[in-house]
N, C-alpha and C positions, 0 to 999 in steps of 0.2 A: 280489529280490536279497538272496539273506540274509546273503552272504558280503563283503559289501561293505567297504572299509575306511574307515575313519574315524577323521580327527583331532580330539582334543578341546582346544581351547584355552581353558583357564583355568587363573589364578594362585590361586585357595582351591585346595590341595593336596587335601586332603578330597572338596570337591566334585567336581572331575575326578576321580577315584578312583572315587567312588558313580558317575557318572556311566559311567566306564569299565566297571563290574560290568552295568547296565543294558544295556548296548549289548552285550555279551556275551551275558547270556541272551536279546536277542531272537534272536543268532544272527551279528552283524554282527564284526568284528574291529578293536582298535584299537590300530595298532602302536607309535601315539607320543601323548606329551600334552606341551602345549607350553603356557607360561606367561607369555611375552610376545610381541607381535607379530612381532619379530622374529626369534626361535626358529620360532614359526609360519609363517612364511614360509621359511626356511630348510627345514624338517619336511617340507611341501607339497610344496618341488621334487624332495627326495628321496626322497619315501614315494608321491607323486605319489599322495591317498587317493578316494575317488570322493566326500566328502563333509568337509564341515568345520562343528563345532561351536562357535562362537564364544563368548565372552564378552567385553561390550561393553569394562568396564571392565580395563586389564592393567596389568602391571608395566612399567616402562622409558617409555619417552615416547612409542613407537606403540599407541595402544590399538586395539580389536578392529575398530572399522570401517575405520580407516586400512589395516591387518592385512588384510581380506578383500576392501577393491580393488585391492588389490598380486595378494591370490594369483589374484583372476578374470581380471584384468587377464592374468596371464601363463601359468596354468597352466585357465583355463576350469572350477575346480572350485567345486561350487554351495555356498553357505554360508548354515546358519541360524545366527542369534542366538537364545543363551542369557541373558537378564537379567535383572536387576531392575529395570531404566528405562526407563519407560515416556512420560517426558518429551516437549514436541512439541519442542522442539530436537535432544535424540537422533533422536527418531524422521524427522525432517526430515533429517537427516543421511545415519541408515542407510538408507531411502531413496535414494536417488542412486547405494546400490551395487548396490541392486537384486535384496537377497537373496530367498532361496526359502522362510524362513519367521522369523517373530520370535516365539520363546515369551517368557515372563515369568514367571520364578520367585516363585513355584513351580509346578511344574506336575506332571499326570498322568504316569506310565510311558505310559500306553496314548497320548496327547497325541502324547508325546514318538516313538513309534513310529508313529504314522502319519502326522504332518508328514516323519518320514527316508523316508519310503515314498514317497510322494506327491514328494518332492522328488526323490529319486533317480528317481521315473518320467518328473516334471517333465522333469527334465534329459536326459534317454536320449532323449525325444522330441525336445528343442529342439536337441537335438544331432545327432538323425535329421534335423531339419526343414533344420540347417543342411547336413549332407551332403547332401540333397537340393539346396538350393538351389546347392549347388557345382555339382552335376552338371546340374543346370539353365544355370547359368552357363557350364560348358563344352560342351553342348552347343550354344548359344547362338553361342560363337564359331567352336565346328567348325560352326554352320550347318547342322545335325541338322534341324530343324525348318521345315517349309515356311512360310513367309512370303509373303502377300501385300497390298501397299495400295492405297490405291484413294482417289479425290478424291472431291467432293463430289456428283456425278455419276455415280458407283458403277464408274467408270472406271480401270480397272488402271494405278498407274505405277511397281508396283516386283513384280520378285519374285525371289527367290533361287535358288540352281540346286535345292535340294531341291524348292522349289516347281515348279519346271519340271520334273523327274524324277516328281511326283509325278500331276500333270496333264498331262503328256505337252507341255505347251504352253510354247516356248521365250518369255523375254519380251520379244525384237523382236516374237513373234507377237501376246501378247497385249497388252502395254502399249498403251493406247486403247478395247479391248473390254472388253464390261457383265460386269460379275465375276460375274456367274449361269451366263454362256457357258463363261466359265475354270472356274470352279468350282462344278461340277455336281455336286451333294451329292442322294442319292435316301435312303427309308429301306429300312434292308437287308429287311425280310420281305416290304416291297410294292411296292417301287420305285416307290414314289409320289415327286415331285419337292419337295424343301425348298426354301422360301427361303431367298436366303444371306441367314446374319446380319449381313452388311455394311449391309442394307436399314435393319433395325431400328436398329441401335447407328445411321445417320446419321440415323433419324425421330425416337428416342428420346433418343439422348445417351447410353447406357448400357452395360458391357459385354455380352453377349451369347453365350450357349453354345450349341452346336445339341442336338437332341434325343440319344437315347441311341439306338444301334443305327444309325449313318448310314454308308450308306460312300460313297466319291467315284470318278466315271465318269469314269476318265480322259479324253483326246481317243480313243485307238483304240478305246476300250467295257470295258478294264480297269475292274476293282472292287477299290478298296484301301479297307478299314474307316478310320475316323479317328474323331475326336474334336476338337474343335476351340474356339475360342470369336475374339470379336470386338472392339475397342474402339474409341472416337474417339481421333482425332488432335489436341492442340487444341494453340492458338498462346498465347503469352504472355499474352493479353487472357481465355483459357477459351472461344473462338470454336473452334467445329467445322471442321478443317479437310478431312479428311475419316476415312478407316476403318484397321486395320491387322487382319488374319484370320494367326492364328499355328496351322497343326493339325501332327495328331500322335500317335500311338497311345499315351495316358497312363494305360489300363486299370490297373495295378499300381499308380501312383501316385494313384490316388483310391480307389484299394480301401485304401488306407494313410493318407490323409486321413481317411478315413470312419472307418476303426478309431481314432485316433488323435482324432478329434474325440469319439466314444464315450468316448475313457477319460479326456479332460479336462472332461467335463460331467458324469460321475461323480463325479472329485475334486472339483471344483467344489462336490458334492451333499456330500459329505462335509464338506469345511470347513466350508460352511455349517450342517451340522447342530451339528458341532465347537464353533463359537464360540455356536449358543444355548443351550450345556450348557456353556461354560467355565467361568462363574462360580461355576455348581453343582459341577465338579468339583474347582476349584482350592479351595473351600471345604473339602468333604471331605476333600482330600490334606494339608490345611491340620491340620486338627485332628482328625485320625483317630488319630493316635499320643495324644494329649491324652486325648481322650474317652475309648479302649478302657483306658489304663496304668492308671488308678481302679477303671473295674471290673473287670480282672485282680485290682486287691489286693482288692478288696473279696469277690471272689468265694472266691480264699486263705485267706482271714478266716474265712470262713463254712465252707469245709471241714477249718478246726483248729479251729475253734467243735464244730462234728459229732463232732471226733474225740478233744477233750478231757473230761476228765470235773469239772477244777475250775472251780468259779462265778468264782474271783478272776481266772481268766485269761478265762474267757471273756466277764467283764462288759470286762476289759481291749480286748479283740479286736471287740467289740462298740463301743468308745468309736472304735476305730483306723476301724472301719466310719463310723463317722458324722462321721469328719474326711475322707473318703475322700469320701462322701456332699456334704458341705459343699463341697469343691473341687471337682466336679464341678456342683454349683449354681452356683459362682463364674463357674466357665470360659463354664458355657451362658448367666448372665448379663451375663459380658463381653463376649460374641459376641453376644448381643444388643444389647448398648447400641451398641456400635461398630456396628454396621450399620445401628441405626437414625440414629447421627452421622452417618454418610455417607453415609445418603443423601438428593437434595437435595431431596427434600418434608419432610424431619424438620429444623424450624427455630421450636420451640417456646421462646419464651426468655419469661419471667415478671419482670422487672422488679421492683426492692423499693427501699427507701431501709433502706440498712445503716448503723448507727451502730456503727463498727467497735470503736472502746472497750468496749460493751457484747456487741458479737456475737462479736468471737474470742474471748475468757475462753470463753464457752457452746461455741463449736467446740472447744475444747483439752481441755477438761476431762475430755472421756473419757479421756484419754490421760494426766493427770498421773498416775493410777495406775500403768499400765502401764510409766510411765517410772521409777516409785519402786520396779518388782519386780524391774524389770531394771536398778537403780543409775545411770539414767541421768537426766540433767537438764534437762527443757522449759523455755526461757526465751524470755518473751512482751516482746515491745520497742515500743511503741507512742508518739509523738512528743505532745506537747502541742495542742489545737487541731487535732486531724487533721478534717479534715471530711466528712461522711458519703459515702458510696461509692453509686452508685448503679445498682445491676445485679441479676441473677438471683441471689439469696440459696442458691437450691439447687445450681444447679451449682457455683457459689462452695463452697458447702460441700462438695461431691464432691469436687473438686481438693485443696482444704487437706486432707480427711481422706486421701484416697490420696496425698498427699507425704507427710504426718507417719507416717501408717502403714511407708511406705518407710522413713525415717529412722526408724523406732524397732527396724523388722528388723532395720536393716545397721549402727547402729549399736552398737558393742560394748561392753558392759556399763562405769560409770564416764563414758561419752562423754556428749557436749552435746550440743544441739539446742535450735535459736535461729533463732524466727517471728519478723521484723520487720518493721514497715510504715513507708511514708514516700510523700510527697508532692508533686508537683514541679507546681508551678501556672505557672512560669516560660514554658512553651508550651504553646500551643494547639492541639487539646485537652491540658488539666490529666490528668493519669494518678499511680494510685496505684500503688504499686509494693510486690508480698509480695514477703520472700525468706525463705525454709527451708533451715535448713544443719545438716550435722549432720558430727561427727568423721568420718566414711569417706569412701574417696577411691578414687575410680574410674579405671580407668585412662586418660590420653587418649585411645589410642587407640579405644576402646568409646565414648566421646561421642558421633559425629556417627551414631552406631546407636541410641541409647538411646532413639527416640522410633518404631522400627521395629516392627511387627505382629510378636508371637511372640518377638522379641529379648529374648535377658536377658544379660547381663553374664557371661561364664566364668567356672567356680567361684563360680556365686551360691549354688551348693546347699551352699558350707560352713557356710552359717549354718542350716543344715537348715529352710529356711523355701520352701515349694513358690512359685509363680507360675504364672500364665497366660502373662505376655510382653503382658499386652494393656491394666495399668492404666495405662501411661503414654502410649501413642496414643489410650486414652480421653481422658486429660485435656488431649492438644494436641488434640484435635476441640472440645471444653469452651470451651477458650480462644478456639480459632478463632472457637465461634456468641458467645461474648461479646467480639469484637472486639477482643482483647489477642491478645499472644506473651509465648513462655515460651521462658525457654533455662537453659541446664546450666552449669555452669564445678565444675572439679574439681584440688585441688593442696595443697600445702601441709597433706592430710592434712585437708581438709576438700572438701566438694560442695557446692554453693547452685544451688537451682533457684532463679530468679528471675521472676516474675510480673508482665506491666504489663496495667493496665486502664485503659479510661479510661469513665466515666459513658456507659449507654447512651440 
C-alpha cells in the first residue's frame, strides 16, 4: 500500500516536517500534520487517513494517547506511537488503546517503514476479519447454515429449516433419532461412512471438525459436499449437556484463513527479528551523523594538505586534523562510558576517604590556568571543619572535572566561577553537598533536557566549542552508582549545578 495516507501528529514543527519528507519517499502521502490532539481529531474525521502517527506528548490539554482513543474509537484508524517515553506508566496507559506499534525515538527510516507496513497490513486483515464476522453474523440470523443439536445420547432435538433442506429430513421426523441416521456424512472419493463428530465432541469435550473431502447423503441419496465441525453444549456448572453440529460450504473462507494466518506468522518473524537488532540500529542512527561529520573535515584537510604547497598552512591543517582526531576519540569515549554506566553488570564503585580541604585545591588546579587565559575567575569556598567525604574519589573527580570544564566553556571572558561545599549532618543520612556556578544562564526552558543523550542547548555552537551531548548523562549515571542527585537551577544570569552525596 504505497499510496496510503497518513496523519502525522506532533507539536516539534521540525520534527513532523522530517517526519513528513520520510513518509513521502517511501511513497505514502501526507495531507495534514496536526499538533494537538485535538486538531488531530478534528484532521482524522476529515482526511479520514488509513494511518495515524502519533506523538505521545502534545500541545493543549489532550495529549496523544487520549487523541488516538477518540479517533479509533470513532473512525477505526490504526495508530502508531512516535516517542521518546518509554516509562511503564505511559506505556500502561498507551496500552489500553491498543495501538498497532510504539517506536521510541529515535529510530531507523527502515524501522519506521516496516512497523507502517505491517500495520497497515495488520489492519486490512482485522478489518477483513471483522467483515467476515458480520457476514458470518448475518448469515446466522437469515439461518444460511444448517444447524443441528442433539442431547447426551446423540439424540436429535433441534434443527433449523436449512438443516432440514439439507438432509432432506424434516425435524418432527428426526427430533429422537441417533444423529448418525440424520446425518449421514461419507468421504467423497470412497464413500466410506464417517463418524459424526457429535460422538467425539460428547467422549472428548472438545470441538471437533470432520475430515476434508466429506460430502452428506441426504435422506433421498442426494450428495451435497460440506464442511462442518462440532461443539459441547455445556450448563453454567461447564457439565456437558449435550452437542451442537453447525455445517456448510466454507471452502473460500478457510482458503483466506490460511492465507491470512501465513502473512501474520511472517510479520510476526519480522518483528521479532526487528527488536533483536533495535539496539543495534537505534545506536547507529544515533551517532552516525556524529562519527561521519569529523571524518568528512578531516578527510578536507588532507586533500588541501595535497594541494597546498606552503609548510605554514599545512602544518595549520594538520593541527585542524588532530583536533578533529581528538573529538572523534572523545565521542567514541563517551559512548563508551555511557554504555558501560548503563549497563546493569557495570557497578564498579571504589570507595576512598576524601579529605576535601586537601583534595579539591588538587582537582581545580588544572584549571586556575585556563581560567587566568580566558580572564575568568575560579573561586574555591570550603566551610571550617568540613569532615571527610567518603566515596569513589575517581568518579568524584570525573564529575567536578566535566562541570568545571562546562563552566569555563560557557563562561564568558571576565565571568565567575564558584565551587562550593557544605554540609548538612542535621539528617540522616548526613550528605555533603558541591555546587558549581558560573556567570551563564541557560534558558529555562532547555533545563528539564539538559540531562538528555545527545542534547545540547541551542546556539551552544556560538561559543565555537564542539560537544558530544553525552558529558552530562555521563555524569547523572556517576551520580546515580554514588548514591547522590544532581540538578540544574538557572537565572539571574547565573547556572548552579548542584551535587548531594551522602558517605557510601
Amino acid at each position: 500500500m504505497t499510496k496510503a495516507k497518513i496523519l502525522v501528529v506532533e507539536d516539534e514543527a521540525i520534527v513532523a516536517k522530517d517526519l513528513q519528507y520520510r513518509l513521502n519517499k517511501f511513497g505514502y502521502t501526507v495531507p495534514s500534520i496536526a499538533s494537538s490532539g485535538e486538531e488531530a481529531i478534528n484532521i482524522a474525521i476529515e482526511i479520514s487517513p488509513d494511518l495515524v502517527l502519533m506523538d505521545i506528548k502534545l500541545k493543549g490539554s489532550m495529549d496523544g494517547i487520549e487523541a488516538a482513543q477518540e479517533i479509533y474509537k470513532r473512525l477505526d484508524i490504526p495508530v502508531i506511537y512516535l516517542t521518546a517515553y518509554a516509562d511503564e506508566k505511559t506505556l500502561q496507559r498507551a496500552k489500553i488503546t491498543e495501538p498497532f506499534g510504539y517506536l521510541l525515538k529515535p529510530f531507523k527510516e527502515r524501522e519506521l517503514q516496516i512497523n507502517i507496513e505491517i500495520t497497515l497490513i495488520k489492519h486490512g486483515l482485522e478489518k477483513q476479519l471483522k467483515v467476515n464476522k458480520k457476514w458470518l453474523d448475518a448469515l446466522l440470523r437469515s439461518i444460511s447454515d444448517g444447524v443441528i443439536a442433539s442431547d447426551l445420547q446423540e439424540l436429535i432435538t433441534f434443527m433449523n429449516p436449512v438443516a432440514e433442506n439439507l438432509t432432506g429430513w424434516k425435524q418432527e421426523e428426526a427430533c429422537g433419532r441417533n444423529s448418525s441416521e440424520v446425518f449421514n456424512i461419507v468421504n467423497a472419493e470412497t464413500h466410506n461412512p464417517i463418524e459424526s463428530p457429535i460422538i467425539k465432541v460428547l467422549q472428548d469435550g472438545i470441538i471437533v471438525s470432520i475430515p476434508a473431502e466429506t460430502i452428506l447423503i441426504a435422506k433421498d441419496g442426494a450428495e451435497i459436499p460440506i464442511d462442518d465441525s462440532a461443539a459441547p453444549i455445556k450448563d453454567d456448572k461447564d457439565n456437558i449437556t449435550g452437542a451442537v453440529l453447525v455445517f456448510r460450504d466454507i471452502t473460500e473462507r478457510k482458503r483466506g484463513v490460511e492465507a491470512r494466518q501465513k502473512q501474520i506468522e511472517q510479520e510476526q518473524l519480522v518483528m521479532q527479528w526487528e527488536e533483536i537488532n533495535q539496539l543495534k540500529n537505534d545506536f547507529l542512527n544515533l551517532v552516525s551523523h556524529e562519527l561521519r561529520s569529523p571524518l568528512s573535515n578531516m578527510k578536507m584537510m588532507i586533500q588541501m594538505i595535497q594541494l597546498t604547497t606552503s609548510t605554514e598552512e599545512a602544518q595549520r591543517y594538520l593541527e585542524l586534523m588532530e583536533a578533529e582526531c581528538d573529538r572523534e576519540l572523545e565521542l567514541i569515549n563517551d559512548l563508551l562510558d555511557l554504555q558501560r554506566l548503563e549497563s546493569l553488570s557495570y557497578s564498579v564503585i571504589r570507595p576512598d576517604v576524601l579529605v576535601l580541604q586537601q583534595w579539591l585545591p588538587w582537582v581545580i588546579e588544572p584549571f586556575q590556568i585556563r581560567v587566568q587565559e580566558h580572564q575568568q575567575t575560579l573561586q574555591l569556598n570550603l566551610p571550617p571543619n568540613l569532615p571527610p567525604l567518603f566515596s569513589d574519589g575517581i568518579s568524584l573527580e570525573r564529575i567536578l572535572i566535566e562541570l568545571l570544564n562546562n563552566a569555563c566553556k560557557y563562561t564568558p571572558a571576565g565571568g565567575d566561577i564558584v565551587l562550593s561545599v557544605s554540609h548538612n549532618s542535621s539528617e540522616a543520612p548526613a550528605k555533603t553537598i558541591i555546587t558549581i556556578s558560573n556567570s551563564a544562564e541557560i534558558p529555562l526552558i532547555e533545563l528539564p533536557r539538559i540531562f538528555e543523550k545527545f542534547y545540547r542547548v541551542p546556539n551552544a555552537d556560538i561559543w565555537n566549542y564542539g560537544g558530544s551531548g553525552l558529558g552530562l548523562p555521563i555524569i547523572q549515571k556517576l551520580v546515580e552508582q554514588l548514591q547522590g542527585n544532581i540538578q540544574v537551577e538557572s537565572g539571574n544570569g547565573w547556572t548552579t549545578f548542584t551535587l548531594t552525596l551522602i558517605d557510601l
